[in-house]
VOZA-238718 format. One record per residue (C-alpha): residue number from 1; chain; y, x, z. Coordinates in nm, 4 decimals. Example, Ala and Ser with C-alpha at 12.3 -4.5 7.8 and 13.67 -1.06 7.14 Angstrom:
BEGIN
SITE  num  cadena        c2        c1        c3
SITE    1       A   -0.4500    1.2300    0.7800
SITE    2       A   -0.1060    1.3670    0.7140
This chain:
BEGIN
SITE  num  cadena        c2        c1        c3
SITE    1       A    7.6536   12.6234   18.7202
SITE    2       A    7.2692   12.6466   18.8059
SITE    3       A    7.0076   12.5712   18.5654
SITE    4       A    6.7356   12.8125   18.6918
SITE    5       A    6.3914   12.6111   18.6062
SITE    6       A    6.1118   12.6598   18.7401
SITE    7       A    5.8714   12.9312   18.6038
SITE    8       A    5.6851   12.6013   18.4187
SITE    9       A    5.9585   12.4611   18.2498
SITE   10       A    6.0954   12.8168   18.1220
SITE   11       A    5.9430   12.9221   17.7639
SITE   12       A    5.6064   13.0998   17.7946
SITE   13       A    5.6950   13.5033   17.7070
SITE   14       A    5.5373   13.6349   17.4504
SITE   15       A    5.4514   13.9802   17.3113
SITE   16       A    5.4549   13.9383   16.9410
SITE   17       A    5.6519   14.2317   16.8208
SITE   18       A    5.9871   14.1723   16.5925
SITE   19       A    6.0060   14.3316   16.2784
SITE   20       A    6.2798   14.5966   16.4017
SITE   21       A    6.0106   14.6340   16.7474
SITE   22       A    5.7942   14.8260   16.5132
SITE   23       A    5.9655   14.9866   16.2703
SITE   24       A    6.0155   14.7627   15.9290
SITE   25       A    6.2569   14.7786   15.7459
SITE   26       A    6.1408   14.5570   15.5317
SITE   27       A    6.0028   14.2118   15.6551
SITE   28       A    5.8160   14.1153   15.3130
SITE   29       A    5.7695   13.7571   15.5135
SITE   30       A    6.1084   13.6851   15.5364
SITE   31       A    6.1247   13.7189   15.1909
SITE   32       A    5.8944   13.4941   15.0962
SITE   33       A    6.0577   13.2145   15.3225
SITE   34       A    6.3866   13.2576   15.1868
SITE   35       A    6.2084   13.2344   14.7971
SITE   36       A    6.0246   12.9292   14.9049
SITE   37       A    6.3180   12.7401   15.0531
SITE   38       A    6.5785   12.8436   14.7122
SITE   39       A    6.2682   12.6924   14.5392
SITE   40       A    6.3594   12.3416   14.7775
SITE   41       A    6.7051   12.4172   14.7371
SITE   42       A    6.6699   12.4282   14.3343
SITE   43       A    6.4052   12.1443   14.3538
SITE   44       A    6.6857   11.8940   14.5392
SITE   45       A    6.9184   12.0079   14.2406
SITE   46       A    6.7427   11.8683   14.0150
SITE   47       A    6.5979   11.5502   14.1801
SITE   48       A    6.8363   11.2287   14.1732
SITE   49       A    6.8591   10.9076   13.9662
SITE   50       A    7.1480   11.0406   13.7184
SITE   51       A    7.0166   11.2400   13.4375
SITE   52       A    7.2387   11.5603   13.4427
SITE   53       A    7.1020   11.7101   13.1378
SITE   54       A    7.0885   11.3994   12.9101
SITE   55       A    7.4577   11.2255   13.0339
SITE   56       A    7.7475   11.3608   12.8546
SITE   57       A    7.8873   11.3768   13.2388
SITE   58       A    7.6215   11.5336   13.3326
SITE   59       A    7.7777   11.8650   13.4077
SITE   60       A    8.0520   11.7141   13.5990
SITE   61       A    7.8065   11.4524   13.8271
SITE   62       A    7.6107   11.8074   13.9092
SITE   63       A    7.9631   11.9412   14.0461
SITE   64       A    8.0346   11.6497   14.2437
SITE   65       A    7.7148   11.5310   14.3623
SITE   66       A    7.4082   11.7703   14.3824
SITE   67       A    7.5627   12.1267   14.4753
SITE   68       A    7.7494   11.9488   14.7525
SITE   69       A    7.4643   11.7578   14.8865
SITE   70       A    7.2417   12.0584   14.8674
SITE   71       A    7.5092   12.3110   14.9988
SITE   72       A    7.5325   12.0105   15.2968
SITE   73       A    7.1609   12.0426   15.3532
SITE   74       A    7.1953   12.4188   15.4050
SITE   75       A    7.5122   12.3994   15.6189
SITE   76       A    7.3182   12.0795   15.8266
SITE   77       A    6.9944   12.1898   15.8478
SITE   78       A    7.0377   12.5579   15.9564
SITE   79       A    7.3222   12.4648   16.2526
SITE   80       A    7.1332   12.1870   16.4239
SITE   81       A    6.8306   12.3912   16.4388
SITE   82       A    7.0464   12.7143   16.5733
SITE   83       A    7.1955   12.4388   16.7798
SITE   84       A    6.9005   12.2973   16.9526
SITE   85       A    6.8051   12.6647   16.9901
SITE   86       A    7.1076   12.7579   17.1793
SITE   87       A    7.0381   12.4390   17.4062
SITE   88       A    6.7065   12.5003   17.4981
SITE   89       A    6.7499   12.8541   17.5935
SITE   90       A    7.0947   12.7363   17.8120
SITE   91       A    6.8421   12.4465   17.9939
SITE   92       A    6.5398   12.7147   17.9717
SITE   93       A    6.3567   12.3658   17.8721
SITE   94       A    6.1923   12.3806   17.5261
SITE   95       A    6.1866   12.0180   17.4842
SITE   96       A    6.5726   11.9022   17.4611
SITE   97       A    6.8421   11.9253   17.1767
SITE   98       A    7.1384   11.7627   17.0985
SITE   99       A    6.9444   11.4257   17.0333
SITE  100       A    6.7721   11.4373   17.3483
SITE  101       A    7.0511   11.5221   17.5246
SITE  102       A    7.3433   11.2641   17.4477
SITE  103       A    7.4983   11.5153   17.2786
SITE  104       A    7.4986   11.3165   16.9261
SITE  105       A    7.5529   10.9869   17.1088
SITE  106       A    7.8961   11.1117   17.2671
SITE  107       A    7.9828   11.2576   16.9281
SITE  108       A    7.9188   10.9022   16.7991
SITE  109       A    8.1357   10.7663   17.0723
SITE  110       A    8.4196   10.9725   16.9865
SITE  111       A    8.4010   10.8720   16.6067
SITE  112       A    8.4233   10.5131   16.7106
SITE  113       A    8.7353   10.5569   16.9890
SITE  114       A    8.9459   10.7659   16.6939
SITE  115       A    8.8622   10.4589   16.4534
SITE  116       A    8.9908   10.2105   16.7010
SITE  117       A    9.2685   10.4269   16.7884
SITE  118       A    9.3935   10.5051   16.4664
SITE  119       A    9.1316   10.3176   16.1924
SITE  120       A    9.2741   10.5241   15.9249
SITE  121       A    9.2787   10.8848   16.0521
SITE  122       A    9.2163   11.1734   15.8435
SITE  123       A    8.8370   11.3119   15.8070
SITE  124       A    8.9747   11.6519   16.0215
SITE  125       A    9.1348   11.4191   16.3057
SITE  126       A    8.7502   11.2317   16.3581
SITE  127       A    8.5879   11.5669   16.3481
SITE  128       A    8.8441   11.6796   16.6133
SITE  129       A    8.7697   11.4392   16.8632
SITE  130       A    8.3877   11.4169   16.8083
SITE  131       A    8.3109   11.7512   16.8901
SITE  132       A    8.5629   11.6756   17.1789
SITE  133       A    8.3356   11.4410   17.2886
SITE  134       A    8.0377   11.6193   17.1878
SITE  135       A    8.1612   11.8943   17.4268
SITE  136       A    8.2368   11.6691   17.7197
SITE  137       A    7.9146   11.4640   17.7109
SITE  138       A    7.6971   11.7878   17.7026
SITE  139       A    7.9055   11.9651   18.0110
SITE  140       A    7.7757   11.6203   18.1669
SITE  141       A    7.4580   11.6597   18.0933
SITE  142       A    7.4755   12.0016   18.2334
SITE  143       A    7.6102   11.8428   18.5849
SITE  144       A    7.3922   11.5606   18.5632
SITE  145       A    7.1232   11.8348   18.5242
SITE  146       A    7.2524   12.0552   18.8577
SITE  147       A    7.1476   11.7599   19.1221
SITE  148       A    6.7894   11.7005   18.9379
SITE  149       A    6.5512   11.8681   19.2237
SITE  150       A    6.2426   11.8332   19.0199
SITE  151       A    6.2754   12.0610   18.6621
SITE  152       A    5.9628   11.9788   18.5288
SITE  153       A    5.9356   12.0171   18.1644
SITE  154       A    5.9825   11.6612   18.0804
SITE  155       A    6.2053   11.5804   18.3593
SITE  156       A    6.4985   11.7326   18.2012
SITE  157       A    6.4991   11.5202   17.8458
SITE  158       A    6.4226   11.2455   17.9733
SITE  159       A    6.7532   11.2615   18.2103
SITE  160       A    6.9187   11.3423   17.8434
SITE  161       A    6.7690   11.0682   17.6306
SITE  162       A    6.8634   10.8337   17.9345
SITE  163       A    7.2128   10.9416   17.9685
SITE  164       A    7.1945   10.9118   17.5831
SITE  165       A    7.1195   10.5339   17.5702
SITE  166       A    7.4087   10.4430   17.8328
SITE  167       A    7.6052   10.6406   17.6002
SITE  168       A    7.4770   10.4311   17.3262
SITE  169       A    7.4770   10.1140   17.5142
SITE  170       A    7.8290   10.1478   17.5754
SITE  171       A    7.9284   10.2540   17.2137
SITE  172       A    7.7299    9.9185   17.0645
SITE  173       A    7.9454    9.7167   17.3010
SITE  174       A    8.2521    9.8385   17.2039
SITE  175       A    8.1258    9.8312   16.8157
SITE  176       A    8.1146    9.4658   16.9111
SITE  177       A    8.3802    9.3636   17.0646
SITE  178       A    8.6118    9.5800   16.7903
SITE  179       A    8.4009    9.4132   16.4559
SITE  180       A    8.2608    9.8238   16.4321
SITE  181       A    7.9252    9.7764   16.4529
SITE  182       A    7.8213    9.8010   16.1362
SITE  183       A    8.0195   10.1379   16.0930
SITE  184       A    7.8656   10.2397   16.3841
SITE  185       A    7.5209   10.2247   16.2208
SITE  186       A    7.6591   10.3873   15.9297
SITE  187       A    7.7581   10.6468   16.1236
SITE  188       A    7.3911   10.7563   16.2697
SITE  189       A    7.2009   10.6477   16.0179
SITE  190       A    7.2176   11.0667   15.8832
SITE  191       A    7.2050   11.0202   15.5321
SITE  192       A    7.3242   11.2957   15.2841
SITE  193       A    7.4072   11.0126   15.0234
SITE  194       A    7.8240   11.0590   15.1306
SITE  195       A    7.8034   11.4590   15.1343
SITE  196       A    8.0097   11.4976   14.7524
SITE  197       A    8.2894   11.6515   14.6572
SITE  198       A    8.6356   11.6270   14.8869
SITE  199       A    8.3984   11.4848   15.1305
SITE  200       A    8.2243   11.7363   15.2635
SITE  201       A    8.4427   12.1001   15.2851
SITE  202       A    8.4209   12.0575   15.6674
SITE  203       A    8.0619   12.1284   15.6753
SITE  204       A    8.1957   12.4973   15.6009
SITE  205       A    8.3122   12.4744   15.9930
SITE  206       A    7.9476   12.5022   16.1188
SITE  207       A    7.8593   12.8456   15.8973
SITE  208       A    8.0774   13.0052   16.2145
SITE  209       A    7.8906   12.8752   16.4356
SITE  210       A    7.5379   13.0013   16.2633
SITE  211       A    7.7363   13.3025   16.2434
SITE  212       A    7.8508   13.3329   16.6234
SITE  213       A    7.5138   13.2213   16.7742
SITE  214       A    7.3817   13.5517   16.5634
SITE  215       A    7.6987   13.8060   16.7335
SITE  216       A    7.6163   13.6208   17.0687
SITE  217       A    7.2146   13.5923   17.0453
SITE  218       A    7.1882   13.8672   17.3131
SITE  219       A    7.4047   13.7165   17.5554
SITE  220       A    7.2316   13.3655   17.5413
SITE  221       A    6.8859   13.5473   17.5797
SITE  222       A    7.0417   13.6961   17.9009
SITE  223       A    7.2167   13.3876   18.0304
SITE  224       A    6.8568   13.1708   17.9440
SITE  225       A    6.6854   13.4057   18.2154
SITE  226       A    6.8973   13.2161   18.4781
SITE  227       A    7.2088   13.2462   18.6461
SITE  228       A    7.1120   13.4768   18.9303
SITE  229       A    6.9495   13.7321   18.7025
SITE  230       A    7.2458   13.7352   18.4398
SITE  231       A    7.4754   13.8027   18.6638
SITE  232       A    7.3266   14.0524   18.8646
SITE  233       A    7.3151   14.2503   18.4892
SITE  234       A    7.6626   14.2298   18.4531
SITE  235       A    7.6967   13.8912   18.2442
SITE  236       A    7.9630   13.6213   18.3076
SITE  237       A    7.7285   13.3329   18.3258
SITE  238       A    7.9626   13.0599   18.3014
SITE  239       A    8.1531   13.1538   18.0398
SITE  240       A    7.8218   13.1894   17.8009
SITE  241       A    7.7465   12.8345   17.9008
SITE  242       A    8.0744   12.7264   17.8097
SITE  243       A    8.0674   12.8953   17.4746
SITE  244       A    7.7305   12.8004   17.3850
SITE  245       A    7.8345   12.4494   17.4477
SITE  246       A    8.1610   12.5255   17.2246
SITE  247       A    7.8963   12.6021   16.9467
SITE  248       A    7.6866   12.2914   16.9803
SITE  249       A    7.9765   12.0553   17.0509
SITE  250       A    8.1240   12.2406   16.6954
SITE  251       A    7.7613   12.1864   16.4965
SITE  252       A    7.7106   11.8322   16.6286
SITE  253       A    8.0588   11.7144   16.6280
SITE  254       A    8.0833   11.8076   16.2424
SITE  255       A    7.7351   11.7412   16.1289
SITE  256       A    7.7744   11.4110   16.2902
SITE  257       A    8.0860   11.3468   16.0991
SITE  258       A    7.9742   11.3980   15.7417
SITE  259       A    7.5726   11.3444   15.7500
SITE  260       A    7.5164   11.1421   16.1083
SITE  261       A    7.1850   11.1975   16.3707
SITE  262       A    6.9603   11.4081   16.2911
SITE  263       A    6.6715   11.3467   16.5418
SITE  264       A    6.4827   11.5927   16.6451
SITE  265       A    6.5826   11.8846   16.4025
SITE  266       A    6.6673   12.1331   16.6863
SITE  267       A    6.3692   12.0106   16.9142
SITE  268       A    6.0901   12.0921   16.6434
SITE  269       A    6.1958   12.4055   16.4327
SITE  270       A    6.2406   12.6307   16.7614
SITE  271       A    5.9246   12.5358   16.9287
SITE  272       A    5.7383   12.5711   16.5719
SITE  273       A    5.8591   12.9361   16.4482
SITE  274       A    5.7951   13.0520   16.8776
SITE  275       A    5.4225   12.9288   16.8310
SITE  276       A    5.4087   13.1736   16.5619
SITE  277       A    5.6447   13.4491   16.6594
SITE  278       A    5.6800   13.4425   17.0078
SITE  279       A    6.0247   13.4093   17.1576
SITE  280       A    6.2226   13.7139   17.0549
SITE  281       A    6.5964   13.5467   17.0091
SITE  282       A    6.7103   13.7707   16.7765
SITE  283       A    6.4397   13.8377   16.5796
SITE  284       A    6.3767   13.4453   16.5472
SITE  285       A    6.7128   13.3136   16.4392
SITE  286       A    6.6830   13.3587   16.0763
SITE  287       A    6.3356   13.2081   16.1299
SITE  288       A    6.4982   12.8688   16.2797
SITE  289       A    6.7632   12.9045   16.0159
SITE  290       A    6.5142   12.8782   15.6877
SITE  291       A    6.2898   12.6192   15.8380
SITE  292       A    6.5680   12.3630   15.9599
SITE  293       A    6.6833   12.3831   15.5923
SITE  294       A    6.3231   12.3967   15.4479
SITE  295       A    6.2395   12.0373   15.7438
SITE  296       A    6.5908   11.8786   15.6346
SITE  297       A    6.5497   11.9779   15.2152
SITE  298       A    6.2093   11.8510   15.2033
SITE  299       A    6.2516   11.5233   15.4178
SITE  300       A    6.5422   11.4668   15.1972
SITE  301       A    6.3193   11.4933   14.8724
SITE  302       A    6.1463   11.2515   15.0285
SITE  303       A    6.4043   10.9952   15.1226
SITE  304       A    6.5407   11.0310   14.7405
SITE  305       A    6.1849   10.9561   14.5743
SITE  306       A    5.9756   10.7636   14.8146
SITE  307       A    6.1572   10.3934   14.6881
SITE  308       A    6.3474   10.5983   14.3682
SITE  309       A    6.5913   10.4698   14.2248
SITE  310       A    6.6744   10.3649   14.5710
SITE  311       A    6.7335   10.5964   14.8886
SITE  312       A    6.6184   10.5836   15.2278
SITE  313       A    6.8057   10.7676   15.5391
SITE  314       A    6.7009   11.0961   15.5621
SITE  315       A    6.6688   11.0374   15.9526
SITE  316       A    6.4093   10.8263   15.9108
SITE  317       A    6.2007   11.0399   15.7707
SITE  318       A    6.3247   11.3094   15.9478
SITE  319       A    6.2585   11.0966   16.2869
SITE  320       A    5.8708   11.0634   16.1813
SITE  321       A    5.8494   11.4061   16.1581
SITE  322       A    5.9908   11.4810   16.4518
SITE  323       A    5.8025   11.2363   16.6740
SITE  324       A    5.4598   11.3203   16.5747
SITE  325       A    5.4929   11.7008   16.6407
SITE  326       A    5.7310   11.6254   16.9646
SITE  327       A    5.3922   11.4526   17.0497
SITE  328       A    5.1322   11.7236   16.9210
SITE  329       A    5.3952   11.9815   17.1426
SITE  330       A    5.3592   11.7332   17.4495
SITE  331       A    4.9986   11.7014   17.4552
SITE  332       A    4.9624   12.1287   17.3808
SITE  333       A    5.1859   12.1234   17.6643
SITE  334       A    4.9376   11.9142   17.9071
SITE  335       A    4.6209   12.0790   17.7892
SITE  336       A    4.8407   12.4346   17.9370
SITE  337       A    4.8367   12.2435   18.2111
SITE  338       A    5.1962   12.3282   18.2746
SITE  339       A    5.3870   12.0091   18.2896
């Protein structure tokens, strides 16, 4: 599989140094982004409707509710971002993720087949077959992405967001015909509001994926150089592509499950922490990791206040976000001159 870009459409290379580059030990900025996202993470705690200190439930709403939902914003957050990662070095395109891919749209499609199929399947079944799904649609993508002769930097998500809506298309019709669609809006409407206790233990699936993107960061960096050069160094190139689909098949299928879409998460926080770091893989993951869960937390604080005591979907905040700076990177992009 071939998805050598042209030199435009790769990510500029950088020279900022990484922390272990030049000798630190200690990376006192780290530090102070992990403080400031607990200080989110302790913030969406204690934000809600239910008074947990004043209710003599209180203790036991705080178990069920709030350290699941926050836990889910960790889990969420930090594996779409890695994911989107993963995908743009794979497509050496900085502007696609599993939203501008079809990846989440398949995903969606699978939920919806496994509730016509068998309406009252367990949580585990639907998770099964939506990352099925999820895997499938983005190995199309891939192929779809092999007979594109022009790889401009736009060119590619625009082929994903277009496969996405036939994806979509197709899905609505079927919600249709089947009485679904409502659940089907459910479904991608990526809200945290269902993420409580016994409902949300699978999100625990996608802290192996965070984990194997870190063990495997040096093998993506070498397969995102291009097929021709990995394998001249030694590295089965289609077997990384497979397994960094495997992990963002996993992270979609399951996030997609138990929040919904969450647009533009992996587009935003990779492009964001390389305009400040440069594009060291391994040096940046933990980066990605604290702001997709610092972006998710805070849009989330938002959602839960902004019409308090009511709630709006996280992804539409999350989507406004998203679409201004996928805008402001556009427009950098065309001042480069490089599109």
């Amino acid at each position: 599989m071939t998805t050598t870009t042209s030199p435009t459409a790769a990510r500029p290379s950088r020279t900022t140094p990484a922390p272990a580059a030049t000798g630190k030990l200690f990376d006192w900025k780290l530090l102070l982004g992990i403080l400031g996202v607990a200080l989110l993470l302790v913030a969406s705690l204690f934000t809600g409707v239910y008074d947990v200190f004043g209710a003599d439930d209180g203790g036991e709403m705080f178990a069920i509710t709030r350290i699941p939902r926050t836990i889910g914003l960790v889990l969420a957050g930090a594996a779409m971002s890695m994911s989107g990662l993963v995908m743009q070095l794979l497509t050496q395109n900085r502007f696609v993720e599993p939203t501008t891919t079809g990846t989440t749209e398949w995903a969606g499609l699978g939920l919806l087949a496994t509730m016509i199929v068998w309406p009252n399947s367990p949580l585990i079944v639907r998770m099964g077959v939506a990352i099925v799904f999820a895997f499938v649609g983005t190995m199309v993508f891939f192929a779809f992405l092999r007979r594109v002769t022009l790889r401009s930097s736009l060119i590619v998500p625009i082929v994903g967001i277009m496969l996405g809506a036939v994806v979509g298309s197709v899905s609505t019709y079927i919600a249709l015909a089947t009485d679904s669609l409502q659940n089907l809006g459910v479904w991608f409407a990526g809200s945290f509001i269902s993420v409580i206790k016994g409902q949300y233990e699978v999100l625990w699936i996608v802290l192996v994926v965070v984990v194997a993107i870190f063990l495997v960061a040096d093998r993506l960096t070498v397969a995102g150089l291009g097929e021709d050069i990995a394998t001249n160094v030694g590295l089965n190139y289609r077997r990384v592509v497979l397994l960094g689909t495997g992990l963002i098949a996993i992270a979609t299928g399951v996030v997609t499950v138990v929040v919904g879409n969450l647009p533009f998460l992996g587009l935003i926080v990779p492009n964001i922490v390389s305009m400040f770091r440069g594009d060291n893989l391994r040096s940046n993951l933990p980066w990605v990791c604290l702001l997709g869960i610092a972006i998710v937390t805070v849009c989330d604080l938002v959602s839960r206040t902004i019409i308090m005591p009511f709630e709006v979907p996280v992804s539409l905040i999350l989507g406004i976000v998203g679409a201004v700076v996928f805008i402001i990177l556009l427009l950098r992009q065309r001042r480069r001159g490089s599109m």
